[in-house]
PQR file of N, CA, C, O and H, with PARSE charges and radii, in Angstrom:
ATOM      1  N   UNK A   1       0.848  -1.174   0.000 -0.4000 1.5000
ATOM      2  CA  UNK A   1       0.000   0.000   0.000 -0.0000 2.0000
ATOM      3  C   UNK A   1       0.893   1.237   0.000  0.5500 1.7000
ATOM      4  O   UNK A   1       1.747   1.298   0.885 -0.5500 1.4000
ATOM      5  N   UNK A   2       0.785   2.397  -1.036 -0.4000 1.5000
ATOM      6  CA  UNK A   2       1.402   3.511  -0.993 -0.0000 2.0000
ATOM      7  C   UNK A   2       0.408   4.219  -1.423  0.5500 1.7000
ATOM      8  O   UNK A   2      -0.353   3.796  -2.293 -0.5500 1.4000
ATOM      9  H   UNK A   2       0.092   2.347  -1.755  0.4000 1.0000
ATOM     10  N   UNK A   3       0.257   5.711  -0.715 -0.4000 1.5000
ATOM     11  CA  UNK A   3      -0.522   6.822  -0.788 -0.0000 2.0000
ATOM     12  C   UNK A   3       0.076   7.778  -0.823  0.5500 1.7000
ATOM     13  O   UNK A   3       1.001   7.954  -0.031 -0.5500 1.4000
ATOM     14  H   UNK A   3       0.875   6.055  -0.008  0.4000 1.0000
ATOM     15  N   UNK A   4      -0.296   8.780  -1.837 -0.4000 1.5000
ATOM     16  CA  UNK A   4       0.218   9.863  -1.806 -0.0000 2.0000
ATOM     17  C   UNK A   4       0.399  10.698  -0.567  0.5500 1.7000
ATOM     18  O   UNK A   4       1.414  11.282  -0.186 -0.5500 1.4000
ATOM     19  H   UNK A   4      -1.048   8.637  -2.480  0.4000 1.0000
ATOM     20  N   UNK A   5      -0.697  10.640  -0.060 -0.4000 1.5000
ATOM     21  CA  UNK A   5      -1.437  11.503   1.632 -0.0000 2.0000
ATOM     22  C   UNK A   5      -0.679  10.956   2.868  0.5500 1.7000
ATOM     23  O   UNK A   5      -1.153  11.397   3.915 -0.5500 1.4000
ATOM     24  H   UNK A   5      -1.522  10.167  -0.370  0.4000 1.0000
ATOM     25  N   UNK A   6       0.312  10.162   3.022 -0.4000 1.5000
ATOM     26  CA  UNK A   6       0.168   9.049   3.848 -0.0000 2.0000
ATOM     27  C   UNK A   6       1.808  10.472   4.501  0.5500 1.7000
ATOM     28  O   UNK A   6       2.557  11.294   3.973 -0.5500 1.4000
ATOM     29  H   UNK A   6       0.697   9.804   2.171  0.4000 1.0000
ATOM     30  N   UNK A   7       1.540   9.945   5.808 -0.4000 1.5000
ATOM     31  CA  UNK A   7       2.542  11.057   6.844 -0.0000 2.0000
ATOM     32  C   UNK A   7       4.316  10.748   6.756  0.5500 1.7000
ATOM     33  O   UNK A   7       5.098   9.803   6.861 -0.5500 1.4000
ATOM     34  H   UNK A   7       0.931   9.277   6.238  0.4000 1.0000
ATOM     35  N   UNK A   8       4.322  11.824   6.564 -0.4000 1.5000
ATOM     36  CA  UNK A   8       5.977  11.177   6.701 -0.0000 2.0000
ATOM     37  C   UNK A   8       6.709  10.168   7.804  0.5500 1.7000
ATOM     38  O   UNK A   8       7.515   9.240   7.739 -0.5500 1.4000
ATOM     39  H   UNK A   8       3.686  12.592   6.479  0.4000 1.0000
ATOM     40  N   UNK A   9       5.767  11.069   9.159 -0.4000 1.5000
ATOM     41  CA  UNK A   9       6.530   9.466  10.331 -0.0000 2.0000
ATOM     42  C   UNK A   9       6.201   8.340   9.613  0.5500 1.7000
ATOM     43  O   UNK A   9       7.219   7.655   9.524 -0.5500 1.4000
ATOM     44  H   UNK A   9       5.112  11.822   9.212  0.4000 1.0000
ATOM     45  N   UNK A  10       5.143   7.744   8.980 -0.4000 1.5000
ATOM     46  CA  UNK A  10       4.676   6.339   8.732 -0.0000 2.0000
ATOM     47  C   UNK A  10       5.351   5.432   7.684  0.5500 1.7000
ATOM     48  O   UNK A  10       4.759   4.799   6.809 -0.5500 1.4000
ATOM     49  H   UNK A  10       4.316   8.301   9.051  0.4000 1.0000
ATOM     50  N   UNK A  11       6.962   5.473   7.951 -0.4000 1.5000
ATOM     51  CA  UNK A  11       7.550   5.206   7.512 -0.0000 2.0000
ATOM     52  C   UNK A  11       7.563   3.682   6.555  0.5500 1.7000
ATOM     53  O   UNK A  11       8.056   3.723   5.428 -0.5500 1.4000
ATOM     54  H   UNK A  11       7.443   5.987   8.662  0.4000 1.0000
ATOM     55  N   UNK A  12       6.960   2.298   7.125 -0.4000 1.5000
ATOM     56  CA  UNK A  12       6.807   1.527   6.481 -0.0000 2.0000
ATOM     57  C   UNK A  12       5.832   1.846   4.896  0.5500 1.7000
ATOM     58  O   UNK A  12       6.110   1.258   3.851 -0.5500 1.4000
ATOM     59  H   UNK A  12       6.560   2.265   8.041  0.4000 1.0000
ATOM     60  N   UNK A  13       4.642   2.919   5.017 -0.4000 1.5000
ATOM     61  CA  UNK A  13       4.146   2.872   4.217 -0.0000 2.0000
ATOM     62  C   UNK A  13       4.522   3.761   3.147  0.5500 1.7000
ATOM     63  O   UNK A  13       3.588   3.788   2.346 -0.5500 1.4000
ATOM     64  H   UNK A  13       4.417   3.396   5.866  0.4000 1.0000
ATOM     65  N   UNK A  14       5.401   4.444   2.803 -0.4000 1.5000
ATOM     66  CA  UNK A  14       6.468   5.338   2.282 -0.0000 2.0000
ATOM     67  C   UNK A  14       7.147   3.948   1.185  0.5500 1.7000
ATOM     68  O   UNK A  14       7.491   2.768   1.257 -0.5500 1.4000
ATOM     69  H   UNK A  14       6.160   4.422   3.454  0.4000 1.0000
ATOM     70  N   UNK A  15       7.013   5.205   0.090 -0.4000 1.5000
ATOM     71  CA  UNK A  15       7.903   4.417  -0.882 -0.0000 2.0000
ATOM     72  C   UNK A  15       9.271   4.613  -0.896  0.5500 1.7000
ATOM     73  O   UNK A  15       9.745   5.728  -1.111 -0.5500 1.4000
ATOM     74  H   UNK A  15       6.733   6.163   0.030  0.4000 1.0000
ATOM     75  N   UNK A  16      10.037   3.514  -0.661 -0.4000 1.5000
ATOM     76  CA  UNK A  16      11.389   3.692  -0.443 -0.0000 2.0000
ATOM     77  C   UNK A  16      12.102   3.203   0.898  0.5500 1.7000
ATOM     78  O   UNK A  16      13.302   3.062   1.134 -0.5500 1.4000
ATOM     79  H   UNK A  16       9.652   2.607  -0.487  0.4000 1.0000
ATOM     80  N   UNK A  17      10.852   2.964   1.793 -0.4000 1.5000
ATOM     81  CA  UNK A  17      10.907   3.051   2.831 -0.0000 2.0000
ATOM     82  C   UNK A  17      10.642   1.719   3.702  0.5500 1.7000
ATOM     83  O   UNK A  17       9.821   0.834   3.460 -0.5500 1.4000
ATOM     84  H   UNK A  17       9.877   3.079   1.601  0.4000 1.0000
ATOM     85  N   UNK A  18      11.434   1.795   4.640 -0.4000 1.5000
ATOM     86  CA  UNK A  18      11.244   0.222   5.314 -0.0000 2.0000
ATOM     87  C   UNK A  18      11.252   0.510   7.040  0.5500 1.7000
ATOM     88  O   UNK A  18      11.793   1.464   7.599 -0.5500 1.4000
ATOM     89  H   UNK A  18      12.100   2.514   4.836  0.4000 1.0000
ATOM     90  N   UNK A  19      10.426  -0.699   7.738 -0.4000 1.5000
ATOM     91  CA  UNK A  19      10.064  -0.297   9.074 -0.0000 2.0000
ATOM     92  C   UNK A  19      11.282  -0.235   9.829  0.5500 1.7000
ATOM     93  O   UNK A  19      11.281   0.546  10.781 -0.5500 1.4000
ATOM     94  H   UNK A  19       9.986  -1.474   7.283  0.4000 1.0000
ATOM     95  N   UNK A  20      12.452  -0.981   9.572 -0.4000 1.5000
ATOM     96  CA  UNK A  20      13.539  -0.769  10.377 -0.0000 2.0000
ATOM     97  C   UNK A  20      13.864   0.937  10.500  0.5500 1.7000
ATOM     98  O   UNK A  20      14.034   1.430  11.615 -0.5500 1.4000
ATOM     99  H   UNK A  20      12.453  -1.616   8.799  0.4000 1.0000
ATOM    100  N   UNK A  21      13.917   1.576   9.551 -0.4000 1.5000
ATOM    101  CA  UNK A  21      14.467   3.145   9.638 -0.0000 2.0000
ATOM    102  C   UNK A  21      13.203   3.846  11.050  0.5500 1.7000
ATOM    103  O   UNK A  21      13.610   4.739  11.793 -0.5500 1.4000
ATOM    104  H   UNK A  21      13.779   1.176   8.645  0.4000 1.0000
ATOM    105  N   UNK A  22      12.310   3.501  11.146 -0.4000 1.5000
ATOM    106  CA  UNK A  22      11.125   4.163  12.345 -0.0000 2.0000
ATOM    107  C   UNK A  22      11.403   3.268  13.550  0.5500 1.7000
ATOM    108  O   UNK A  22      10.784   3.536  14.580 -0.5500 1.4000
ATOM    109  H   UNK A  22      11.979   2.776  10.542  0.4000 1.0000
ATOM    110  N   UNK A  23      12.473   1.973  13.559 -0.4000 1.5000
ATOM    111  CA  UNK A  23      13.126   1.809  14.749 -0.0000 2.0000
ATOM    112  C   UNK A  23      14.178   2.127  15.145  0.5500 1.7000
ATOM    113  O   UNK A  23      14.620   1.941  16.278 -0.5500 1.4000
ATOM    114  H   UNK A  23      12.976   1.755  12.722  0.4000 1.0000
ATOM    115  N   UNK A  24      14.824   2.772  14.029 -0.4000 1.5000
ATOM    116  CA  UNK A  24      16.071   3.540  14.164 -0.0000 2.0000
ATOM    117  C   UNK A  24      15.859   5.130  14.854  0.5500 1.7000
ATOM    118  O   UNK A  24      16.629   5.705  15.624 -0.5500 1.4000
ATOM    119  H   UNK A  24      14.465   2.924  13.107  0.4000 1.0000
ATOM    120  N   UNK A  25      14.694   5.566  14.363 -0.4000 1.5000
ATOM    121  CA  UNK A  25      14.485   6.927  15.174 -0.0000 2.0000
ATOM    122  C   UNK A  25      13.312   6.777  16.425  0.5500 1.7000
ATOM    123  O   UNK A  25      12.716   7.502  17.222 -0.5500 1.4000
ATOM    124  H   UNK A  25      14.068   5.099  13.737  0.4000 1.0000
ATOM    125  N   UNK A  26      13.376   5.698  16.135 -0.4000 1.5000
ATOM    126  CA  UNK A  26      12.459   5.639  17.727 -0.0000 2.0000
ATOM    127  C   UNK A  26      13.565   5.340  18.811  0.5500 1.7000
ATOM    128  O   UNK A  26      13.505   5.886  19.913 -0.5500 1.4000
ATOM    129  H   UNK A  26      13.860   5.109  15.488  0.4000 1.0000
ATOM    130  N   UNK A  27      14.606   4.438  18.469 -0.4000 1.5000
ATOM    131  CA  UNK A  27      15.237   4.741  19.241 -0.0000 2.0000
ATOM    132  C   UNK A  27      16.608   5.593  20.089  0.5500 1.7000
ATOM    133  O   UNK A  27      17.351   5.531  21.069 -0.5500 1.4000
ATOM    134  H   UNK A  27      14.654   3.995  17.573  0.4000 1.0000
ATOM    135  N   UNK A  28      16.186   6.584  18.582 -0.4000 1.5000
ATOM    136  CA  UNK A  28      17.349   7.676  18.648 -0.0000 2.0000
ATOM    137  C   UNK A  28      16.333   9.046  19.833  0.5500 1.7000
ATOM    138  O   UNK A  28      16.820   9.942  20.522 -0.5500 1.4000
ATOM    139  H   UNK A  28      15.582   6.634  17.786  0.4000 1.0000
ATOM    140  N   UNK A  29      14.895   8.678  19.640 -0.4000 1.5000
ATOM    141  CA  UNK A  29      14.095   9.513  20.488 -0.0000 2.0000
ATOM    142  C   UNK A  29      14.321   9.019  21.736  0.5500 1.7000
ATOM    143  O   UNK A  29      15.185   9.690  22.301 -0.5500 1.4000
ATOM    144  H   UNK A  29      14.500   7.951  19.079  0.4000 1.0000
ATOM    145  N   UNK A  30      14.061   8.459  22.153 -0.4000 1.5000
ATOM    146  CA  UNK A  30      14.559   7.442  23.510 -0.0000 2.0000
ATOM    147  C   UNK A  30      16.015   7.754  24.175  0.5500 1.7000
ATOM    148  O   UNK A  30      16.247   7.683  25.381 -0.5500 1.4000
ATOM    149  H   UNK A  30      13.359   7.913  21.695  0.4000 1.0000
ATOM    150  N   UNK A  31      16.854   8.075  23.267 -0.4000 1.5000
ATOM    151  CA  UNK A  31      17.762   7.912  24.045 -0.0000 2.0000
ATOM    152  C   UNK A  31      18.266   9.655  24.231  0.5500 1.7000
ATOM    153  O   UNK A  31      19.123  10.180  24.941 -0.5500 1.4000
ATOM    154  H   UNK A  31      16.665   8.133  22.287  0.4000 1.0000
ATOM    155  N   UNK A  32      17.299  10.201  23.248 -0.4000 1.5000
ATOM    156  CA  UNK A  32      17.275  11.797  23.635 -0.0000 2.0000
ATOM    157  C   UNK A  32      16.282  12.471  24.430  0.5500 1.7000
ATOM    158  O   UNK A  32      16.020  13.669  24.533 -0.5500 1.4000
ATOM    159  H   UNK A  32      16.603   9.774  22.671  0.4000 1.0000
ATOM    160  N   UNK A  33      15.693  11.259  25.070 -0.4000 1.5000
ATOM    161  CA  UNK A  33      14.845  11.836  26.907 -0.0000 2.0000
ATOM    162  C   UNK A  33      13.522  11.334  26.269  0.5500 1.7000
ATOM    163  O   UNK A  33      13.051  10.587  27.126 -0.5500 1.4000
ATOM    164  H   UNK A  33      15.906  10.286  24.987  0.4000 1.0000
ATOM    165  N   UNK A  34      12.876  11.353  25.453 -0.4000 1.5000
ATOM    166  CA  UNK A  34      11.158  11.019  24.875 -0.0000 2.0000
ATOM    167  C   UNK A  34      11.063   9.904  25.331  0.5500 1.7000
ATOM    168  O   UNK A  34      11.716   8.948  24.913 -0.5500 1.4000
ATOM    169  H   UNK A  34      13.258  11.960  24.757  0.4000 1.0000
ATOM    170  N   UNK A  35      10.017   9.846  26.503 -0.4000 1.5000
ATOM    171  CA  UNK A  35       9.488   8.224  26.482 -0.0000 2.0000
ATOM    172  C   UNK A  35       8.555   8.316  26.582  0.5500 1.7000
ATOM    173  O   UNK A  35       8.187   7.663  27.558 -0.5500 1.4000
ATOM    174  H   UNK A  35       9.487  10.622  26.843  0.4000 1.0000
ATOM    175  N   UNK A  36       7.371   9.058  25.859 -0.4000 1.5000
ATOM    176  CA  UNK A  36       6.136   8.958  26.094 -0.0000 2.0000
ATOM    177  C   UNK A  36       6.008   8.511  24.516  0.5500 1.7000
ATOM    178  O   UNK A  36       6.740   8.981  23.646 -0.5500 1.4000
ATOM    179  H   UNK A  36       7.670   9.588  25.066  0.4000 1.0000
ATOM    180  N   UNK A  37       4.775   7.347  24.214 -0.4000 1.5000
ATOM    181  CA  UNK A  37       4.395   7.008  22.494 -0.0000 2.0000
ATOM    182  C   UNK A  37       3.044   7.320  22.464  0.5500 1.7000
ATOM    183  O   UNK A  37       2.585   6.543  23.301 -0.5500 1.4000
ATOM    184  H   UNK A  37       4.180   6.965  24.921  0.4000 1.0000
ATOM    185  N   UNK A  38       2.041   8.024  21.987 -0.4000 1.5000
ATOM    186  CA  UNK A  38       0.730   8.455  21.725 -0.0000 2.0000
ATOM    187  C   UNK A  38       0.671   7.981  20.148  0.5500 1.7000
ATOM    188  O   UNK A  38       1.417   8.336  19.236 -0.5500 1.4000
ATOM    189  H   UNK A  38       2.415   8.655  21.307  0.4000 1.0000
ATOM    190  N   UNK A  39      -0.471   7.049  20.105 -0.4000 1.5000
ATOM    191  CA  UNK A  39      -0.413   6.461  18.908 -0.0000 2.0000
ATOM    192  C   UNK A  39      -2.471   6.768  19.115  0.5500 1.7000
ATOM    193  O   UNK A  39      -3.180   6.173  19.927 -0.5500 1.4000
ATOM    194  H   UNK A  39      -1.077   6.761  20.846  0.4000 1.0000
ATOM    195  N   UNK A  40      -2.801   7.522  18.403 -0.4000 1.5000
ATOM    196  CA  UNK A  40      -4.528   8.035  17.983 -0.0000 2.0000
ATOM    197  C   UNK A  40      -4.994   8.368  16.452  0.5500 1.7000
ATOM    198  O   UNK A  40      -4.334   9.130  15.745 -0.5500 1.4000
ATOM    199  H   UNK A  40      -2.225   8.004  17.743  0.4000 1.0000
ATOM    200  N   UNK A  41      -6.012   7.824  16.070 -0.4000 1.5000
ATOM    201  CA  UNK A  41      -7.049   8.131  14.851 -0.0000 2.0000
ATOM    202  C   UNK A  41      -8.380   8.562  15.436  0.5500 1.7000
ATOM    203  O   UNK A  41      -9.274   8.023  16.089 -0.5500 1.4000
ATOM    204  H   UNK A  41      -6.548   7.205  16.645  0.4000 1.0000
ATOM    205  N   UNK A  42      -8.105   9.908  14.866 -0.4000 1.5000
ATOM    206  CA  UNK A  42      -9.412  10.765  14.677 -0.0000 2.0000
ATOM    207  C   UNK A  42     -10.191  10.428  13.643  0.5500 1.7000
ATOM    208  O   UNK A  42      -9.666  10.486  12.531 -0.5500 1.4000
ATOM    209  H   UNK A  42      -7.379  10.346  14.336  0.4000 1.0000
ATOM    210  N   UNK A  43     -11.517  10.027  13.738 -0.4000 1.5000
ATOM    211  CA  UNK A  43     -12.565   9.840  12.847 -0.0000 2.0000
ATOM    212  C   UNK A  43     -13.501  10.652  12.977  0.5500 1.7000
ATOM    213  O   UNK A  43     -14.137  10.625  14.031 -0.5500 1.4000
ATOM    214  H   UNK A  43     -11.943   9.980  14.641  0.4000 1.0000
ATOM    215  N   UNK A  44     -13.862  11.640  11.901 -0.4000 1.5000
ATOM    216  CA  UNK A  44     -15.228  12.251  12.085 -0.0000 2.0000
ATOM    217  C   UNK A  44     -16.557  11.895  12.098  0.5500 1.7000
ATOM    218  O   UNK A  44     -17.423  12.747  12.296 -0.5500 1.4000
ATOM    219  H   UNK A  44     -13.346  11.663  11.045  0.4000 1.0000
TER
END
């Protein structure tokens, strides 16, 4: 699945793009103090 619309964090779904690189900056966030993860979908 690739979408034009689709967010830049959402890295697996990015063309070019693979899920290891969004564990690479998840854990570059982590080790720069962030430990909170808020993961939400708004539906109208």
């Amino acid at each position: 699945m690739f979408e034009a619309n689709v967010a830049e964090e959402e890295y697996p779904y990015r063309e070019g793009r693979c899920p290891w690189e969004v564990v690479n900056q998840v854990q570059a966030l982590l080790k720069a103090g962030h430990t909170e993860i808020v993961d939400a979908e708004l539906v109208q």
